[in-house]
C-alpha positions as CSV (number, residue, x, y, z in Angstrom):
1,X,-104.0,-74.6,-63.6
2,X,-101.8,-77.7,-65.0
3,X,-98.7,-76.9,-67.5
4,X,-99.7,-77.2,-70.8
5,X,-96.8,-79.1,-72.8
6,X,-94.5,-78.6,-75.5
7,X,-96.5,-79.9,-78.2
8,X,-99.2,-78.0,-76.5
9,X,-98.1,-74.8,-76.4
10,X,-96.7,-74.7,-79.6
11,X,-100.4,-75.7,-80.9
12,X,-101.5,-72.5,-79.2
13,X,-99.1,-70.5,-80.6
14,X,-99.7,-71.9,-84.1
15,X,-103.6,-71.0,-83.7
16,X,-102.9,-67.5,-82.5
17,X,-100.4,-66.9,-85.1
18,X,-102.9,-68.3,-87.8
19,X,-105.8,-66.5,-86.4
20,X,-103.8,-62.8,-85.9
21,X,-103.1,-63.0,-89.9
22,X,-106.8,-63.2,-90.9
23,X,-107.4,-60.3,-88.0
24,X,-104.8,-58.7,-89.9
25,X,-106.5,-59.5,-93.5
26,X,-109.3,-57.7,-92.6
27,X,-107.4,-54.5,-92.0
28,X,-107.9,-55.1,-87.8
29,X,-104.4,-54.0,-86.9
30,X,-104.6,-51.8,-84.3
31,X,-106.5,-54.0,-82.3
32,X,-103.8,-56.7,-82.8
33,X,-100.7,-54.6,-81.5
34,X,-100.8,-56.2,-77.9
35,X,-101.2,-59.5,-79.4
36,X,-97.9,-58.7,-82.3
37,X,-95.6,-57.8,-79.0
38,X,-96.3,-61.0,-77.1
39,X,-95.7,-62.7,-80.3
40,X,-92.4,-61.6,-81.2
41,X,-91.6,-62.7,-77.0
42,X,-92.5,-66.1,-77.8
43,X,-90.3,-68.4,-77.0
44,X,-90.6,-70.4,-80.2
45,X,-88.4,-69.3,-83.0
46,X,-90.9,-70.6,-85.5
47,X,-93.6,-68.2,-84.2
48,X,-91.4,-65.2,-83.9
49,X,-90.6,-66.3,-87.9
50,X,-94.1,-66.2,-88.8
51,X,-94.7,-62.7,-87.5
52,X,-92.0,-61.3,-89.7
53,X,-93.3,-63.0,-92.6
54,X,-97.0,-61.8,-91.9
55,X,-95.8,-58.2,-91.3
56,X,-94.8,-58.3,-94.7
57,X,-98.7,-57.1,-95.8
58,X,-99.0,-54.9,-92.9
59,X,-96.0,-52.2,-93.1
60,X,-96.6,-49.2,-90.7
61,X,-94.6,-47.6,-87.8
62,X,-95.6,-50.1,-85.0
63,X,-94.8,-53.5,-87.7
64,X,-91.2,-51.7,-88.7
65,X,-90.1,-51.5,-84.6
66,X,-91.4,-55.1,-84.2
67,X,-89.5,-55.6,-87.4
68,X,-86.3,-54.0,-86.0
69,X,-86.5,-56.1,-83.1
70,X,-86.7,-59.9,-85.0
71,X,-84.2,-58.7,-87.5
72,X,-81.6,-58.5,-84.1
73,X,-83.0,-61.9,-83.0
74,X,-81.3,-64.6,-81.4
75,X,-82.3,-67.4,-84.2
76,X,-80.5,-66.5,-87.5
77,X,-83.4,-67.9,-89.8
78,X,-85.7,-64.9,-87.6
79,X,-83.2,-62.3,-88.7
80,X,-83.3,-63.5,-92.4
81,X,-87.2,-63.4,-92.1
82,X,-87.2,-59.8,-90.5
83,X,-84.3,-58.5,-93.0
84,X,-86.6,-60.1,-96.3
85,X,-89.3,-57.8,-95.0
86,X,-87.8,-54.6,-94.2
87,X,-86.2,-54.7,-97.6
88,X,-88.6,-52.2,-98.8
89,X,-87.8,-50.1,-96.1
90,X,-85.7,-47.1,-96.6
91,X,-85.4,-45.7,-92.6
92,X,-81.6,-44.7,-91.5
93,X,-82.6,-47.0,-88.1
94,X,-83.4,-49.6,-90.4
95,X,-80.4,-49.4,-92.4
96,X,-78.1,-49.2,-89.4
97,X,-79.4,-52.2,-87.7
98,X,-78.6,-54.3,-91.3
99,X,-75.2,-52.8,-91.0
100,X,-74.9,-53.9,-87.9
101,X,-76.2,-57.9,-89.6
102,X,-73.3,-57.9,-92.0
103,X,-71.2,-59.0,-88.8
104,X,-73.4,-61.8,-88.3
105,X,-71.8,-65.5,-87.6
106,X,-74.2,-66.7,-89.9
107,X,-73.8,-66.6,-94.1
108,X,-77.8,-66.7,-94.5
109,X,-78.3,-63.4,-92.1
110,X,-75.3,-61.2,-94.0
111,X,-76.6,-62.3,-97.2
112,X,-79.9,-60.9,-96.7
113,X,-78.2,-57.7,-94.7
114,X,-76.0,-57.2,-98.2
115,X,-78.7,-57.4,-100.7
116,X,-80.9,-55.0,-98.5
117,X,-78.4,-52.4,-98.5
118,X,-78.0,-52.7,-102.1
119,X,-81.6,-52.4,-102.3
120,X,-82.0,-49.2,-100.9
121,X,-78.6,-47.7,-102.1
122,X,-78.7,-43.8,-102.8
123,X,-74.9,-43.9,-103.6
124,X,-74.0,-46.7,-105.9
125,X,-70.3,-45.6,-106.6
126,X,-69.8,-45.5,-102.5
127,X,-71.3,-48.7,-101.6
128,X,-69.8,-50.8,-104.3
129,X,-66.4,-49.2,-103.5
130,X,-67.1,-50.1,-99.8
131,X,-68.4,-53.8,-100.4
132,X,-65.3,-54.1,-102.5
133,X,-63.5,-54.1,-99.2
134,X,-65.4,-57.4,-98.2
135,X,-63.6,-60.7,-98.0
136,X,-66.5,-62.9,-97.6
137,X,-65.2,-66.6,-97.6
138,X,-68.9,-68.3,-97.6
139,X,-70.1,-68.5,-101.1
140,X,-73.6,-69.2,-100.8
141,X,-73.1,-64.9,-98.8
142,X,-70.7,-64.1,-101.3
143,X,-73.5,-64.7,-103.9
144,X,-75.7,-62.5,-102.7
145,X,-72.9,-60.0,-102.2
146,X,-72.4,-60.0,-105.8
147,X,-75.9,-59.9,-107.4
148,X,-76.5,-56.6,-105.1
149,X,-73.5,-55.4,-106.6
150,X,-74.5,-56.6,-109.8
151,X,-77.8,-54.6,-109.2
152,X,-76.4,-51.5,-108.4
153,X,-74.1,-51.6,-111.3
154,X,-71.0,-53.3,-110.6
155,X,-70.2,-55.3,-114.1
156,X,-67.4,-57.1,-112.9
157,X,-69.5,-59.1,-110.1
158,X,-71.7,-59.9,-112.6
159,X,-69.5,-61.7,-114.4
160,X,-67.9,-63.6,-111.9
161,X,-71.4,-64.7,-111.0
162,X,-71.7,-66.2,-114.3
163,X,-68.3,-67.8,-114.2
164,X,-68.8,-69.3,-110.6
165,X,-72.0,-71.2,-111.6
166,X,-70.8,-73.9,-113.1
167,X,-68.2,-74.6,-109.9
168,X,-71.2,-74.5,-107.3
169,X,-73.5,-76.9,-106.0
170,X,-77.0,-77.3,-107.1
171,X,-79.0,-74.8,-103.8
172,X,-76.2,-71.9,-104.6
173,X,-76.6,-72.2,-108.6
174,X,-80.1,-71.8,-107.7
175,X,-79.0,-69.0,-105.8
176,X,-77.6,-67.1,-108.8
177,X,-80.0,-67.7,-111.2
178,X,-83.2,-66.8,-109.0
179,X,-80.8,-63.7,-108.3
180,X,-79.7,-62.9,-111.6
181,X,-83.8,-63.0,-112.3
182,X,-84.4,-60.8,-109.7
183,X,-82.3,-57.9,-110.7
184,X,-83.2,-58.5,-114.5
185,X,-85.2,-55.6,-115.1
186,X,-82.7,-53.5,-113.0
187,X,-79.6,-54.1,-115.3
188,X,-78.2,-52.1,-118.3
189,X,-78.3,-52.9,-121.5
190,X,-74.9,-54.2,-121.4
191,X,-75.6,-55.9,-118.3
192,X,-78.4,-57.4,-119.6
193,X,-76.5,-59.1,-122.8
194,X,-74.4,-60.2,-120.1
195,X,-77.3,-62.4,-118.9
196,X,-78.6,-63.7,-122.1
197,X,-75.1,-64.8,-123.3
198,X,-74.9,-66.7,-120.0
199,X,-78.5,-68.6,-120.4
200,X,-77.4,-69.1,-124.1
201,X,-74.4,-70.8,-122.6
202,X,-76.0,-73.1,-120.1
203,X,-79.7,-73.4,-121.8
204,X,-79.0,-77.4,-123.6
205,X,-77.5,-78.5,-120.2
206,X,-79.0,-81.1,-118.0
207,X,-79.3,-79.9,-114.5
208,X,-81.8,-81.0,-111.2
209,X,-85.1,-79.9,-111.5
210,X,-85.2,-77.1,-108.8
211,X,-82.1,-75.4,-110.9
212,X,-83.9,-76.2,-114.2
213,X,-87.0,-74.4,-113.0
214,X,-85.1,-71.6,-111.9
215,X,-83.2,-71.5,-115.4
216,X,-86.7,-71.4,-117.1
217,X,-88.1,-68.9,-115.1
218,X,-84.7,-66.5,-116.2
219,X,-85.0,-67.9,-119.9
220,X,-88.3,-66.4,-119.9
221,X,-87.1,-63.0,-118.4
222,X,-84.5,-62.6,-121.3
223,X,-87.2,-63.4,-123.8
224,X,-89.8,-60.9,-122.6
225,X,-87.6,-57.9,-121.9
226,X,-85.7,-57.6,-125.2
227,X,-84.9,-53.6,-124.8
């Protein structure tokens, strides 16, 4: 049998991934478990980052090892994948393979591992004492640092989120205020006024349109959850 080539065999593995998630759709998992393992072997980082996003419907024991597995992969934007999925995951294997994440070489990867610990804290005075340890020099990671602090009650990162957005660049602004929208509904009142006073602050500047959407989509927050 002839080689297939690149372009080839990433065409197969395009068609198998695209034809596991509507096996999957119709609630066919079991019979899809050989076909998950060989998937998250494949040689193409791409695949392997399909297969953590498509787990993402499909949480049970078997998806959570796979899981484990891609989150300790060799391509960072497969760990970030994995990590964004096993967020909802509170497992003590889980949690000690994101620990293990925050070492990463890569800003994207202990981003993720930061926010999912802050995620599933159960001691909010320990962790935000521990992460206060953290140096982090990349700031893109040091956001993300901060609004899971921010979540889990930590005022004083909060803040300083607010005060660095005017000093970053237009992907990490986006950064905090997709964030800051995200742990919205999670905040204290205080927290919360926090917030508003910020989008009062910013609300009549011009920005780029992927920020400005961003900004609406927090304006809108504010506006809806006035308690």
């Amino acid at each position: 049998m002839p080689m297939k080539s690149g372009w080839q065999n990433e065409y197969i593995a395009n068609t198998e991934i695209k034809e596991l998630a509507a096996r999957l759709d119709q609630n066919d998992y079991d019979t899809c478990v050989e076909e998950i393992e060989q998937l998250a072997k494949n040689k193409d980082w791409s695949i392997r980052q399909e297969l953590a996003i498509i787990l993402n419907d499909h949480i049970n024991d078997h998806s959570i090892e796979i899981l484990k597995k891609l989150a300790c992969d060799h391509s960072y934007i497969v760990q970030v994948e994995a990590i964004d999925t096993l967020q909802s995951i509170a497992d003590p294997d889980v949690e000690k393979i994101i620990r293990q994440c925050m070492n990463s070489f890569h800003p994207l990867v202990r981003g993720y591992a930061y926010r999912y610990l802050c995620f599933n804290c159960d001691d909010e005075k320990e962790l935000i004492k521990e992460f206060n340890t953290i140096e982090e020099k990349n700031t893109w990671a040091r956001i993300f640092l901060y609004i899971g602090m921010a979540q889990i009650g930590d005022s004083d990162k909060l803040l300083k989120l607010t005060r660095m957005y005017r000093r970053c660049y237009y992907l990490n602004q986006c950064a905090i205020v997709n964030g800051l929208a995200d742990i919205y509904s999670d905040l204290s009142k205080a927290s919360r006024t926090v917030v508003k006073q910020f989008v009062a602050l910013h609300y009549v500047e011009e920005r780029p349109q992927s920020v400005d959407y961003a900004f609406n989509q927090l304006a809108r927050k504010c506006r809806m959850q006035k308690k």
